[in-house]
C-alpha positions, 0 to 999 in steps of 0.5 A: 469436479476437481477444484484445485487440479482445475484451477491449476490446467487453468493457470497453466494456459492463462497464468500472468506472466510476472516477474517474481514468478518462476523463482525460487528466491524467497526475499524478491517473492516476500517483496512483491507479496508486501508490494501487493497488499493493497496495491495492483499490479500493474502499479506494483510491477515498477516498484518492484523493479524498482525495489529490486534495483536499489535493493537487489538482495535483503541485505542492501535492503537491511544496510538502507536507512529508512528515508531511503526505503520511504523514498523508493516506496513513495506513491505506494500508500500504506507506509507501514508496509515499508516500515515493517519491510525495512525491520524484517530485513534488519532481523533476516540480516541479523540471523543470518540466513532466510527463514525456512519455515512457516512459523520462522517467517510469522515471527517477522515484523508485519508478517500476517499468516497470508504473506508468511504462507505465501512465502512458504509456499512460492519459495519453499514449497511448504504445503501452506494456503494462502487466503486473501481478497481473491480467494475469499471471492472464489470460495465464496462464490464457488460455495455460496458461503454467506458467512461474512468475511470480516469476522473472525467466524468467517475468517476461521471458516474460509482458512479451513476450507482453503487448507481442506482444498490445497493440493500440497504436493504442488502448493505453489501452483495452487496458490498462484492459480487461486490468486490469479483465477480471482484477480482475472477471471472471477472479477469483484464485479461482471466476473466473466463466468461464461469462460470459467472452468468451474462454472458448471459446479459454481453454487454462486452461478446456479444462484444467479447471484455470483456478485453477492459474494463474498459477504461482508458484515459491516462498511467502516465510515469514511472520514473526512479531514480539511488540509491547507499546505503551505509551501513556505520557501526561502530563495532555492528551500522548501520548508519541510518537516517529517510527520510523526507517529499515530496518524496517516504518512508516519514517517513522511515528510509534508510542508506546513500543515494547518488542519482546519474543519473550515479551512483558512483564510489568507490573513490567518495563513500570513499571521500565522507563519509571520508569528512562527517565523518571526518575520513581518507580514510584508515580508510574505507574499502568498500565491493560492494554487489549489483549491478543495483538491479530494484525495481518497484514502481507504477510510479518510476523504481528504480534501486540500488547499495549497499555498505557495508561500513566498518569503522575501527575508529569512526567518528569524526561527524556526518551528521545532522538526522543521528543516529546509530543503534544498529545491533540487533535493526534494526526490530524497525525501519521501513525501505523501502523494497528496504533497507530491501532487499539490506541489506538480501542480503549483509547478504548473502555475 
C-alpha cells in the first residue's frame, strides 16, 4: 500500500477545516503550532483568533510587552510557550524578515524540530516531516513498532522512519494528512479502524492490539501540592503579586499564597497577614469560600483553599513584589486559571 498518497486522497475528502490551513503566512502557521502543543483544538481555535486580533502580524507581537501576551495566552497553560513566542518574535522583528529555512527557524527561542519542520514545511514547502503525538500513534500502529517512544532510541527510530515516508514534492499535505489522520481517525483509545484506509495493511490490527500503541517506557509520578489563597482586599484593590522564575505560572500573577502539606487555619491566616500587614487582627475579617478545589496539571495534583480576606483599614506595609490592583483592572493582569477559577467562585458567594 502507498502510505502517504493514501493518507493524502484521505485528507483531501475528510481534512479539518481550520483557520490556519490554506495559508502560506509563516507567522499565523508558527502560532497556531505553539498554540497547539499541549492544547486541542477546539480550545486552540479561539485563542488563536484571539492571537491574531491583538497581534495580527509579528511585529505587533514583537512591539507587545509580555503582561500583554500572558494576559491573551491566560487559560492556555504551559506559559513558557508564550514567553518563547514572545522572544522569538522580538528576534524575527530584529532580523527583519521570517526565517526562510529549517535551520534559521531552529535558531528560534523554543523552536524544537517538530515546530520549526512544521513551519518549514506548511508555509515554505520544505521537504521536512514532522513527528508529534499523532504521528508516533500512527506509525506506531501502522508498524507495530514496540520500541518506546520516550527514549532517545525510539525518537531517533520513529524521525527516520517519518523522513523515509515523506512525500517531498507535496510535504505539507503529507504532514496535515498524518496530523489530522491521527487526532480523528487513528484515536489514542477506540481508534475507529473499521473506516481506516490503511487497515488492510495496518500490523497493529492484524494484532488485534491497535491500543498497545505507541509504546512507552516510563509514567513520570504525579506530585501533589497543598495551596491556600488569600484574596486579601482593601476597598475596590485585590492584593496581587507576580510569581517568579523556576516553578509553575512564572510570570503569572497570584494572590497571597501560603503552601502548606496540611494547609492552614483561620488563626494562622489572621496572624499572619496581621504580621505582614502591620494591621490588627480585628481589622481583618475572613470569608472561606473554597474548599480542597483539585486542579490537575501534567505532573502536579493541586489542590486549593480560598479565602476572601477582608481589611477594614490600610495596611501599614506591604510584602516586597506585591502591588494593589484595582478590581475592575484585574483582565490586565494574566493570572493562572486556578486563580481565575477561585476567584469566579468567591464571586458566587
Amino acid at each position: 500500500m502507498d502510505f502517504s498518497p493514501t493518507l493524502q486522497h484521505w485528507y483531501a475528502r475528510h481534512g479539518r477545516t481550520l483557520p490556519w490551513r490554506g495559508i502560506a503566512d509563516p507567522y499565523r502557521i508558527w502560532l497556531s503550532e505553539v498554540i497547539l502543543q499541549q492544547t486541542r483544538v477546539e480550545q486552540g481555535r479561539s485563542y488563536y483568533e484571539r492571537f491574531t486580533q491583538l497581534f495580527p502580524t509579528v511585529a505587533h507581537l514583537a512591539a507587545a510587552t509580555e503582561q500583554q501576551v500572558l494576559a491573551a495566552w491566560q487559560g492556555l497553560g504551559y506559559y513558557s510557550r508564550a514567553r518563547n513566542l514572545h522572544k522569538a518574535a522580538k528576534a524575527i522583528a530584529a532580523q527583519g524578515r521570517f526565517p526562510d529555512t529549517y535551520d534559521a527557524l531552529r535558531a528560534l527561542p523554543g523552536v524544537g524540530d517538530y515546530t520549526a519542520s512544521a513551519i518549514a514545511s506548511l508555509a515554505f514547502g520544505l521537504p521536512y516531516a514532522v513527528v508529534d503525538g499523532n504521528v508516533y500513534r500512527v506509525l506506531s500502529r501502522f508498524f507495530a513498532i514496540a520500541t518506546p517512544i520516550d527514549t532517545p532510541a525510539g525518537k531517533r527510530e520513529f524521525k527516520a522512519l517519518a523522513d523515509e515516508l515523506l512525500d517531498p514534492r507535496h510535504s505539507a499535505a503529507h504532514n496535515q494528512a498524518l496530523m489530522d489522520f491521527g487526532a480523528t481517525l487513528c484515536n489514542p483509545r477506540s481508534p475507529h479502524c473499521a473506516d481506516c484506509p490503511l487497515q488492510d495493511a495496518c500490523a497493529a490490527r492484524a494484532e488485534g492490539q491497535p491500543e498497545a500503541y505507541p509504546v512507552k517506557s516510563r509514567r513520570q509520578q504525579v506530585t501533589t501540592r497543598r495551596f491556600t489563597y488569600l484574596y486579601i482586599r482593601h476597598a475596590h484593590s485585590l492584593l496581587l503579586h507576580r510569581r517568579a522564575a523556576g516553578d509553575i505560572w512564572q510570570g503569572l500573577y497570584e494572590p497571597w499564597l501560603i503552601e502548606r502539606e496540611q494547609g492552614v487555619s483561620a488563626d494562622e491566616i489572621v496572624r499572619s497577614v496581621s504580621d505582614a500587614l502591620g494591621i490588627s487582627a480585628d481589622q481583618i475579617v475572613l470569608r472561606h469560600v473554597a474548599n480542597g478545589i483539585r486542579h490537575q496539571l501534567t505532573h502536579r495534583l493541586l489542590i486549593a483553599d480560598a479565602y476572601i480576606v477582608t481589611l477594614s483599614a490600610p495596611p501599614v506595609c506591604l510584602p516586597t513584589g506585591y502591588e494593589w490592583a484595582d478590581l475592575d483592572s484585574i483582565v490586565r493582569y494574566p493570572l493562572p486559571r486556578l486563580v481565575e477559577r477561585l476567584w469566579q467562585e468567591a464571586n458566587r458567594i
